[in-house]
C-alpha positions, 0 to 999 in steps of 0.5 A, spaced: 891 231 736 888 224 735 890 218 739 897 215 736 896 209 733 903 206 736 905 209 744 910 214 744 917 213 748 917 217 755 922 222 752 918 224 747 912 225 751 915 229 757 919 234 751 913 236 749 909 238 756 916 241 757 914 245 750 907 246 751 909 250 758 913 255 755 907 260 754 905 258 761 905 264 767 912 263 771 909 261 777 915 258 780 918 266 779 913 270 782 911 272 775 904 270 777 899 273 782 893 268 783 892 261 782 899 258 784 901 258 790 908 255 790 913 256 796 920 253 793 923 246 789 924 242 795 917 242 797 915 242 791 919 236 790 917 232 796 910 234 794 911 230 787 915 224 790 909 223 796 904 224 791 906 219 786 907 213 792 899 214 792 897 215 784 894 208 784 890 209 792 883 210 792 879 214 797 873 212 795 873 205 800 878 207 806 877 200 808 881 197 802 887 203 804 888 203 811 893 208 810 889 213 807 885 213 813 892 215 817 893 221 812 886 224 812 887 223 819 892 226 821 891 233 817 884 234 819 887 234 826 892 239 824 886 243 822 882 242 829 887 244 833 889 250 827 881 253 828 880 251 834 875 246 833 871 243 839 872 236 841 865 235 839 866 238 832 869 234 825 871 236 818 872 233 812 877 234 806 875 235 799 877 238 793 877 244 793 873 251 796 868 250 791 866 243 793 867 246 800 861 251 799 857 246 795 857 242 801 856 248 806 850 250 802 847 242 802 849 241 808 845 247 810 840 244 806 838 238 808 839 240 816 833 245 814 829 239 811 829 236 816 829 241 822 824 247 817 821 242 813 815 248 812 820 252 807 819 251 800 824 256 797 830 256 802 834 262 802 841 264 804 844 271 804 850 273 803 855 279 802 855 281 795 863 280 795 861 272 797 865 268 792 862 266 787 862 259 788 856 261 793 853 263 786 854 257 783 852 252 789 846 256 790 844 254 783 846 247 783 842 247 788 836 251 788 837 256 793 835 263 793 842 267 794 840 274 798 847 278 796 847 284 801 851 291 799 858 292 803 860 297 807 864 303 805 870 299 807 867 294 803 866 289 808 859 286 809 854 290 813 851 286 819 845 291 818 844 290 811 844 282 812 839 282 818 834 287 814 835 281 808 833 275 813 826 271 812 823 266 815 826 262 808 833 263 810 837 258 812 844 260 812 848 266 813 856 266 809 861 271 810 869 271 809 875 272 812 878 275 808 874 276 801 878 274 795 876 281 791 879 286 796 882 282 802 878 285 806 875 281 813 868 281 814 865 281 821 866 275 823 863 276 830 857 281 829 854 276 823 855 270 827 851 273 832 846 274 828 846 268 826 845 266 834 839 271 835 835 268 828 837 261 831 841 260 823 847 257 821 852 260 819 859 259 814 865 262 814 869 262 808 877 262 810 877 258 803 883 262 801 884 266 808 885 259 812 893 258 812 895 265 813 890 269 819 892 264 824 899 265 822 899 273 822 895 272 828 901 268 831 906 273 828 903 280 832 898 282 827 892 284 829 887 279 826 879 279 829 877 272 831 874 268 825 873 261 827 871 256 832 873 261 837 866 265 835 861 263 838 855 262 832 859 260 826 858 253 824 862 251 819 868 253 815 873 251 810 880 253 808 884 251 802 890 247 803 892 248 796 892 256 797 897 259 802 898 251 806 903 250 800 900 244 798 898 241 791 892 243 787 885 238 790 886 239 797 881 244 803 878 242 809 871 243 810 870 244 818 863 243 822 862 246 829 859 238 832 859 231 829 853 231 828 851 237 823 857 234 819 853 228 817 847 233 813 852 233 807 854 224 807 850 221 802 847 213 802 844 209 796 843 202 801 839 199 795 844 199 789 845 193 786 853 194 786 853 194 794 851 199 798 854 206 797 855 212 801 859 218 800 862 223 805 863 229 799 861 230 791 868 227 789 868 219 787 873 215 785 880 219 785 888 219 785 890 219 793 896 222 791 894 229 794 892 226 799 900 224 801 902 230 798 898 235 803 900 230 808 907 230 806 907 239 805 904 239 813 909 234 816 915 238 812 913 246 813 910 245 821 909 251 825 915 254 824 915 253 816 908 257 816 910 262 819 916 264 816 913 264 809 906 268 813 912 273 815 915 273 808 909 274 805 906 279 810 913 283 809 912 283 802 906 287 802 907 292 807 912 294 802 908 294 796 902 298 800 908 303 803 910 304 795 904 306 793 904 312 798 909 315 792 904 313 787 897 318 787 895 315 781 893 309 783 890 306 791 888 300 794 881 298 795 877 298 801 881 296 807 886 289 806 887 286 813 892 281 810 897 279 804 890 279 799 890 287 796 887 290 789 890 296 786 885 301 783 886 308 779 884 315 779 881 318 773 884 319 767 888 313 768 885 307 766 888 300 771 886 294 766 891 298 762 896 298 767 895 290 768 896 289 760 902 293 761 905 290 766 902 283 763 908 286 757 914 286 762 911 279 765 907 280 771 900 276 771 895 279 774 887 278 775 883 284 772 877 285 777 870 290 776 865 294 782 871 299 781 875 296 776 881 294 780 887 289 779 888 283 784 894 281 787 895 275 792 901 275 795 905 269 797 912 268 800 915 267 794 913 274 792 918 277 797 924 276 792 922 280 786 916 285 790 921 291 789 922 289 781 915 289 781 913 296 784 919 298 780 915 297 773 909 299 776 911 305 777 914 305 770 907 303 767 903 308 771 909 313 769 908 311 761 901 311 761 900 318 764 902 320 757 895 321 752 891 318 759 887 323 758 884 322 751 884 314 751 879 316 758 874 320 754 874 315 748 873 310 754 869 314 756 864 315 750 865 308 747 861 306 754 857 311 754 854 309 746 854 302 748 849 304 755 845 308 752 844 303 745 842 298 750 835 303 753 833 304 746 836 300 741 832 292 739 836 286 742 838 285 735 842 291 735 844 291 741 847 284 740 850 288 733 854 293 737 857 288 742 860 285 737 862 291 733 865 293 739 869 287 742 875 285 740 878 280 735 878 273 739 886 274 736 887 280 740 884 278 747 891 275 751 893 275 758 897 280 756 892 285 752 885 285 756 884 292 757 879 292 751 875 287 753 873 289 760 872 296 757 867 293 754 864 289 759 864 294 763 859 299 759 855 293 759 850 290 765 850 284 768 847 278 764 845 279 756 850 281 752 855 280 758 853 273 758 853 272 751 861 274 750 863 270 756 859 263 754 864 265 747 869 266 751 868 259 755 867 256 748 873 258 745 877 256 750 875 248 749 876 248 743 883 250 743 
């Protein structure tokens, strides 16, 4: 479109949102299992009513909007007492996980300016299922990340981590849980590591926060993760993901006051007036900010504990429903409501995503094994019996002529792997494009070609080319 010459009538306009969300996932259904994290129309009624009281506040200056100061006030307070920050310890809300591990990561940086001012290439370790994030911080801010193999059980190992620290190093990151597989690292056993090579240490609870403690509360054996372990430092959580409050909000906690302060940002000589900055983010909408603090006050302890009970009943049936399936099994070992579904050979999983993606469940394709990822919310409780219903229907249907699509799979990857030793770069890149599917053809509903692709190749060069393609395209709508 082009901007209308003449303003349109508010009817008009909202008709067509209405329209053009019609090819949307069905969040609000449980059709979707990632990214949405909604609980039910009152709540998100009252989040949009608090959210447009404060469309116009800006967080940029708190002394121009007192009442903002209450609202960021108030939820950070709810988030020491939830991570059992001490008292000389603070936090600060950003818009998002990722800027809180940016800022975990520049934190961590200019501590170590100060503090290890020999260090010219600081050096962070992480587990290899770290969020990417980490990645992404980590290049913003000229760190070297050090990822680390994982367990048999896919959790960080404590050994390999020690083995990868250097006189460089400056951080150390796990989660609780990781978002690939749901499962928990070692909190404790990285955190005194840590204290015994006098590092910083982050826990990412970005997508774990808002339901650990509630499980822990409820009976299930969660380890501890957060300030209750003496040697982490700082942890972020998301309150827009199992907290139930609109997208753009998490908290980013630090174990003093004073380690906080590394991540503030001053310019004393602008010629607009001195500026400083507690995050990345300047001028923004304070909505959010009135609607995670309307989200808190309306769920309480008690709200969030009902949805973790929902959400936790709703994955034992799931994991009790698999027992009866033999094809397919769950990924390393989830603590939580955060798993990932994996199948046995000759059965093909992104094939059982796309199938069910045709009966309208959406789910996240993963790699290293090739699994499907689902987070399972409160919300998921109403229709996981529907759910594992047509995902026996997909495994039944599939198990039908698997066997030759896993040998042509099979071969396909191997032509293309082998291409990749021998070939010019310029073949190479012919292949690929033979072989990758139609940009027409390649929907949430049919994926299984292009991570079939992707899977035969390694990491960077041709697999970078066709995610650069994709990530184009998908500005150019």
């Amino acid at each position: 479109m082009s901007l209308p010459r003449e303003g349109r009538p508010p009817e008009a306009i909202l008709a067509d949102l209405e329209a053009f969300k019609k090819a949307d996932a069905d969040a609000e259904g449980g059709r979707l299992w990632s990214l949405v994290y909604y609980l039910n129309p009152a709540l998100l009624d009252l989040a949009a009513a608090a959210y447009r009281r404060y469309i116009l506040e800006n967080p940029l200056n708190p002394a121009a909007f007192p009442s903002l100061r209450r609202l960021q006030g108030d939820i950070l307070r709810a988030t020491y007492e939830l991570f059992h920050l001490p008292p000389e310890g603070g936090g600060t809300l950003t818009s998002g996980g990722t800027e809180s591990l940016f800022l975990a990561l520049y934190a961590a940086r200019s501590y170590a300016q100060q503090h290890r001012p020999e260090i010219i290439q600081p050096e962070v370790v992480a587990p290899a299922s770290i969020h990417p994030a980490v990645d992404k911080a980590a290049h913003y801010l000229g760190l070297r990340l050090i990822r680390t193999p994982l367990t048999e059980s896919g959790a960080a190992d404590p050994e390999a981590m020690e083995r990868a620290i250097s006189p460089n190093t400056i951080l150390l990151l796990a989660s609780a849980p990781a978002y690939p597989h749901g499962v928990m690292d070692p909190i404790a056993e990285v955190a005194a590591l840590a204290r015994r090579y006098n590092l910083l240490f982050h826990v990412d609870a970005c997508i774990g926060g808002f339901i650990l403690p509630f499980l822990e509360r409820l009976g299930v054996e969660i380890p501890p993760f957060d300030f209750r372990v003496e040697g982490v430092t700082s942890l972020s959580a998301d309150l827009h993901k199992y907290g139930y409050t609109p997208k753009g909000l998490s908290v980013l906690l630090y174990r003093t006051r004073t380690l906080r302060r590394y991540q503030f940002f001053v310019q004393e000589a602008w010629s607009g007036g001195i500026y400083g900055s507690v995050g990345f983010a300047g001028t923004r909408s304070a909505g959010v900010l009135a609607a995670g603090w309307a989200v808190l006050q309306y769920l309480g302890q008690n709200g969030y504990l009902a949805a973790a009970q929902q959400a936790w009943t709703a994955t034992q049936r799931l994991k009790a429903a698999l027992a009866e399936i033999p094809a397919l099994y769950l990924v390393g070992k989830p603590i939580a409501t955060i798993v990932a579904l994996a199948a046995h050979p000759p059965l093909n999983i992104y094939e059982v995503a796309d199938e069910l993606a045709q009966r309208g469940w959406l789910l996240d394709r993963q790699q290293n094994p090739p699994s499907i990822h689902l987070t399972i919310t409160a919300v998921h409780a109403s229709v996981m019996d529907a759910f594992i219903e047509d995902l026996r229907a997909a495994v039944a249907k599939l198990q039908r002529g698997a066997q030759p699509r896993y040998w042509y799979e099979r071969l396909r990857q191997g032509l293309i792997a082998r291409a990749l030793r021998w070939l010019p770069q310029s073949w190479v890149d012919r292949l690929v494009q033979r072989f990758r599917p139609p940009a027409s053809e390649i929907s949430p509903k049919r994926l299984a070609p292009i991570y079939g692709l992707l899977g035969a190749l390694p990491s960077g060069g041709p697999t970078r080319q066709v995610v650069l393609d994709f990530l184009e395209k998908s500005l150019d709508a």
